[in-house]
C-alpha positions in Angstrom: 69.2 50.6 46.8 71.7 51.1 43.9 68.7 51.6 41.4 67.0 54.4 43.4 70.0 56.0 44.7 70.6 56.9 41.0 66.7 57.6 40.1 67.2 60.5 43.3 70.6 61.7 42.3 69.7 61.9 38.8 66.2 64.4 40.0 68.5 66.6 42.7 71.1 66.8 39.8 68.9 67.5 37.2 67.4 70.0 39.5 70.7 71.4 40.2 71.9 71.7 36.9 68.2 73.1 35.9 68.8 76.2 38.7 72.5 76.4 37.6 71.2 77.5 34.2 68.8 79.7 35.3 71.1 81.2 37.1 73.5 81.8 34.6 71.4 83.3 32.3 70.8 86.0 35.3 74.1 86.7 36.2 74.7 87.2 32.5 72.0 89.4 32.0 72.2 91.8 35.2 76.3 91.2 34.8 76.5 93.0 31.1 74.4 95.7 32.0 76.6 96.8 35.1 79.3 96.9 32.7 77.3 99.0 29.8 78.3 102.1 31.5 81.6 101.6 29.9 81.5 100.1 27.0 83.0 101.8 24.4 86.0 103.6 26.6 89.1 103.1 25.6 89.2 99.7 24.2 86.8 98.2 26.5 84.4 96.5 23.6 80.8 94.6 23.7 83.1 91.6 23.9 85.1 92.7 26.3 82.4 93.1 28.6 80.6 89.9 27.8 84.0 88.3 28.4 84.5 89.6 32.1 81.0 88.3 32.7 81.5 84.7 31.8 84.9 84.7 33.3 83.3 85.9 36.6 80.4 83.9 36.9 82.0 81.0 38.4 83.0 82.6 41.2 79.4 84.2 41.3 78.1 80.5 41.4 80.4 78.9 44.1 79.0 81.8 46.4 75.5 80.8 45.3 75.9 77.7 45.5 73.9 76.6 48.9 71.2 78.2 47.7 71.3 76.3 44.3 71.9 73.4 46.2 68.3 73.9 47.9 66.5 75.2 45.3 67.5 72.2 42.9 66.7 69.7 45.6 63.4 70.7 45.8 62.8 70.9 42.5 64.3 67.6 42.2 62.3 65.9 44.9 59.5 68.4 44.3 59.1 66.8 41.1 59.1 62.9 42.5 56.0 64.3 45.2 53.9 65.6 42.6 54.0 62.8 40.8 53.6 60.2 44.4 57.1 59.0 43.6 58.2 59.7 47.0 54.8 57.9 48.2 55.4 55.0 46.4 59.0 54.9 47.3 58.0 54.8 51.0 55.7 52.7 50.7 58.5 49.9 48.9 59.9 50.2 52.8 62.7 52.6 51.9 62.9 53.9 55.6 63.6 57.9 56.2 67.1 57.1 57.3 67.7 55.2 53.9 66.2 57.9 52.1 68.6 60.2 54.2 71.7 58.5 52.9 70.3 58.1 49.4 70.2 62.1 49.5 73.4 62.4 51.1 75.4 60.1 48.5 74.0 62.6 45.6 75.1 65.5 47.9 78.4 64.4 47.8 78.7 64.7 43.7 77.1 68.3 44.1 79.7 68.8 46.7 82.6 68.0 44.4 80.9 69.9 41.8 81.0 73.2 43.9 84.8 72.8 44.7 85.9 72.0 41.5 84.2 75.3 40.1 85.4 77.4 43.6 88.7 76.1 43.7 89.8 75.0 40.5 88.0 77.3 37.8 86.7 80.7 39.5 90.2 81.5 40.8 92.3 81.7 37.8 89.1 82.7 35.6 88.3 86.1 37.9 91.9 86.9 38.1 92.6 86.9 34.0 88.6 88.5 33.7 90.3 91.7 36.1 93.7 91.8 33.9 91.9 91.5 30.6 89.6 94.7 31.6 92.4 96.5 33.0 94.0 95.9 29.6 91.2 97.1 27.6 90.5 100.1 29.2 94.2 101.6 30.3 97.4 101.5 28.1 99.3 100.4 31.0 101.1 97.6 30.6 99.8 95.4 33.5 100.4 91.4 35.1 99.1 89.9 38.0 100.8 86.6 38.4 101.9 84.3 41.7 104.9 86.3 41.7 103.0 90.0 41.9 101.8 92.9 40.3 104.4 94.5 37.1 103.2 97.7 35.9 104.9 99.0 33.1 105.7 103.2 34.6 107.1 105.2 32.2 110.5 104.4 31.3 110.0 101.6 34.9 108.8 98.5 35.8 107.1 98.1 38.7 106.8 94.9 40.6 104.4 95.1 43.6 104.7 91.5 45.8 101.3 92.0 47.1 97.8 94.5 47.3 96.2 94.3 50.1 92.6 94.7 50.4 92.7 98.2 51.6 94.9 99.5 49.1 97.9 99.7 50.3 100.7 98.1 48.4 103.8 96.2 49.9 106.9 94.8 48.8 107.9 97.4 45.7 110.8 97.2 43.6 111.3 99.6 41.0 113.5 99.0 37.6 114.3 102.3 36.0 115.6 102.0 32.5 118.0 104.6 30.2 117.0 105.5 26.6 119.2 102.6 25.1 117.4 100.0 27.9 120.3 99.8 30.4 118.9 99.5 34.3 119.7 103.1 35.6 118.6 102.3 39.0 117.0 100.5 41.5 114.4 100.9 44.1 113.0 99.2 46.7 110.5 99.9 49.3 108.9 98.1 52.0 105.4 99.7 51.0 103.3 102.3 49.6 100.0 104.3 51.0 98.2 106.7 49.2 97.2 109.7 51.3 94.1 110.2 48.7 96.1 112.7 46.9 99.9 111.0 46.4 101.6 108.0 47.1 104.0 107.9 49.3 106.8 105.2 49.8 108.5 103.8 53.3 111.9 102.4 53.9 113.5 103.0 50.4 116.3 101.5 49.2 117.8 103.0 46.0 120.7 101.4 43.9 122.1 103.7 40.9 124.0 102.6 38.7 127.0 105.2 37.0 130.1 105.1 34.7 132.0 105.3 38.7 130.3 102.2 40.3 127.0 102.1 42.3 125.6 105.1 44.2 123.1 103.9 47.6 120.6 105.8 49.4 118.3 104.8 51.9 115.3 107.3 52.7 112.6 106.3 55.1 109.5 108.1 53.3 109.1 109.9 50.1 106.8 110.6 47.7 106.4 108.4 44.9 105.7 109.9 41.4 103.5 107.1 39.4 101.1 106.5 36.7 99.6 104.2 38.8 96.3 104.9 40.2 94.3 103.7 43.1 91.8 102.8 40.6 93.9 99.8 38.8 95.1 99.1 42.1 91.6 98.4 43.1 90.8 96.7 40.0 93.5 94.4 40.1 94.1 93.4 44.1 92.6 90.2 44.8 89.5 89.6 47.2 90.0 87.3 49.8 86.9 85.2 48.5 88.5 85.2 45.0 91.3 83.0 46.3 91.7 79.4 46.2 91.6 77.7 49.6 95.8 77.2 49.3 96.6 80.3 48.3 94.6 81.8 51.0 97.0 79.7 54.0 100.1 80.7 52.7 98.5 84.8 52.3 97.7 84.1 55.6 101.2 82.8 57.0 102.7 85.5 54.9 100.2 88.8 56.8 101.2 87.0 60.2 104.7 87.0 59.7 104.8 90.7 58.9 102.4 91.8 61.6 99.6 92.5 59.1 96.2 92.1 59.7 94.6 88.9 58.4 91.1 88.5 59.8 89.5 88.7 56.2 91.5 85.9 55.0 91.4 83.7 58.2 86.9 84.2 57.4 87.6 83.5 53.8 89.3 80.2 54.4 87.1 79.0 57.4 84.4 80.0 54.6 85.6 77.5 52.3 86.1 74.9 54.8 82.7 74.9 55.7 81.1 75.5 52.3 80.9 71.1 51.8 78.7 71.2 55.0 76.7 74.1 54.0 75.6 72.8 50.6 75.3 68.9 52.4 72.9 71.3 54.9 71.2 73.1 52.1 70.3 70.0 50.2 69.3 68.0 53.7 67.0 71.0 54.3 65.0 70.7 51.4 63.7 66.9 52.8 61.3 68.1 55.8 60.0 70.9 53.3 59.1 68.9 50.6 58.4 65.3 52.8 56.5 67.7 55.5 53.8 70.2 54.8 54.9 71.6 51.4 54.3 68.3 49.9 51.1 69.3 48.1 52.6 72.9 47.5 53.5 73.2 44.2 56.4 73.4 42.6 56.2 77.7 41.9 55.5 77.8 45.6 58.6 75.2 46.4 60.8 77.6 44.5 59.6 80.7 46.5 59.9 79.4 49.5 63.0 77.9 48.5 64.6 80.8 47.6 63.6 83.0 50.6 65.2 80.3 52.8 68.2 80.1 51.2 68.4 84.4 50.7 68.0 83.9 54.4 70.6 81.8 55.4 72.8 83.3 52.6 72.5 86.7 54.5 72.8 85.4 57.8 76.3 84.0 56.9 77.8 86.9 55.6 76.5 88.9 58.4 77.4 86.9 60.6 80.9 86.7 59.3 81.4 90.7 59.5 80.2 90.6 62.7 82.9 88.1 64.1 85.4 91.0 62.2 84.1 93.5 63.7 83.7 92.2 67.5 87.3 89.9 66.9 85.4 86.5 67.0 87.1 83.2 65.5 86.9 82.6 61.9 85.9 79.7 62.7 83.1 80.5 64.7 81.4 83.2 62.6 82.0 81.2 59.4 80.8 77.9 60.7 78.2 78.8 63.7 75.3 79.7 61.1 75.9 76.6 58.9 76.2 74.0 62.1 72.8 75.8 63.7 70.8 75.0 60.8 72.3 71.2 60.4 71.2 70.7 64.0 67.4 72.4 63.1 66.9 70.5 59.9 68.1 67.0 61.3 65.9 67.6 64.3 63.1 68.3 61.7 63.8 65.2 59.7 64.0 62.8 62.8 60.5 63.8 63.6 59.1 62.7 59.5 57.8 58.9 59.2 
């Protein structure tokens, strides 16, 4: 069993890796030309752009990735039915349960393949991709690190502790600096919301610093006079999907703990919990439709169908995780209900192939 476990991994990862390329040259393709519209401002380059591509196409991928998990399967063991492999093989006596596990133990490698590139690569990558084109096209002087947002203001550093999704701003401390780069003041303020005209800080705390000692204030709203836009606020906050699964439980413990709402998060994590199941159900899919009556379908017509499917399912998820927002469902309901309904369909499928 040793010998064909690694004649089927190596056809499901070869056809992996095979859609994974394909895939790559897309995203690069349709990725550069949605960011041709601003080549050329500021200091936003050909390079630059063809930079932010690469660096966010493995976060492009780990969302694709049940789909490319199908698709390469069947090309994989598309490939072994066009050429009576898998006839042959079940003819040897390799029963449909063996055949199952075979698949599975290959599924496993793909799995780990997808979580290195979600959870190791695409985080840090998207997040340098964002400061880099920030950098290129405004002259601000701008971080996003573990320990917040800095924006160089003026003669003031800003340091904003986190961006929410909707904009608004939390946890801002202010540094104010005189002409020979002694701190004049500091400010703190609980948060800031933009009323689509100004921003507007609550609960300030204000610390000058004179020749006489230290002068405090404490306002609870007023407005905040910045360089900062909405724009680079948008360009810089971090999507919940854009997070790595351990960063996403303490941004969740952090929302709770200050009454904030965290139902993006809470989707985003159950999301990643359940993406090793999804791609294990993506690849087992692909046996009934290449074992069962697409087995003389060729491998054009595998692909189609293939990539309908997984569209399909693809959809379904995401909708059905905005639904489970929108009506207050569990996370881990919405996130894992699609993916468990169609492990049930295609093992009930599989049981009935001899």
């Amino acid at each position: 069993m040793k010998i064909l476990d690694r004649y089927i991994g190596k056809s499901i990862i070869g056809g992996v890796l095979s859609v994974l390329l394909v895939l790559l040259i897309l995203d690069t393709l349709v990725g550069f030309a949605g960011q041709s519209h601003v080549i050329g401002q500021a200091g936003y380059s050909m390079w630059h752009a063809l930079g932010y591509v690469l660096l966010r196409m493995p976060q492009q991928l780990y969302e694709l990735f049940p789909m490319i998990a199908l698709l390469g399967t069947m090309v994989g063991l598309g490939g072994l039915a066009n050429n009576s492999e898998l006839i042959v093989i079940r003819a040897a006596g390799v029963s449909m349960t063996q055949f199952i596990v075979s698949i599975s133990k290959t599924a496993f490698l793909v799995v780990l393949l997808a979580i290195f590139i979600g959870e190791v690569i695409a985080p840090p990558a998207i997040q340098y991709a964002k400061l880099q084109r920030v950098k290129a096209l405004s002259r601000q002087i701008t971080l996003n690190t573990d320990f917040g947002l800095w924006v160089r203001d003026g003669d003031s550093y800003v340091n904003v502790r986190r961006v929410e999704t909707n904009g608004i701003l939390t946890g801002i401390t202010l540094y104010t600096f005189n002409e020979i780069n002694q701190l004049k003041s500091l400010t703190t303020a609980a948060r800031a919301n933009y009323d689509g005209e100004d921003w507007y800080l609550s609960n300030v705390n204000r610390t000058v610093f004179t020749k006489k000692g230290l002068k405090v204030s404490h306002v609870k709203k007023e407005k905040w006079v910045t360089l900062l836009s909405p724009n680079l606020v948008n360009v810089v906050s971090v999507s919940p999907e854009n997070l790595s699964i351990w960063k996403l439980v303490s941004y969740i413990d952090y929302l709770e703990e200050n009454g904030l709402d965290s139902s993006m998060y809470k989707l985003s994590f159950w999301t990643k919990v359940f993406m090793p199941i999804t791609i294990t159900t993506m690849i087992l899919i692909a046996i009934p439709f290449v074992m069962g009556s697409l087995r003389h379908a060729s491998i054009g017509q595998r692909i189609l169908i293939g990539f309908m499917g997984g569209l399909g399912f693809y959809l379904i998820n995401r909708l059905s995780g905005q639904m489970g927002i929108v009506y207050g469902l569990p996370a881990i309901l919405s996130a894992g209900l699609p993916t468990l309904l169609v492990l049930m369909w295609s093992l009930r499928v599989t049981k009935k192939l001899k």
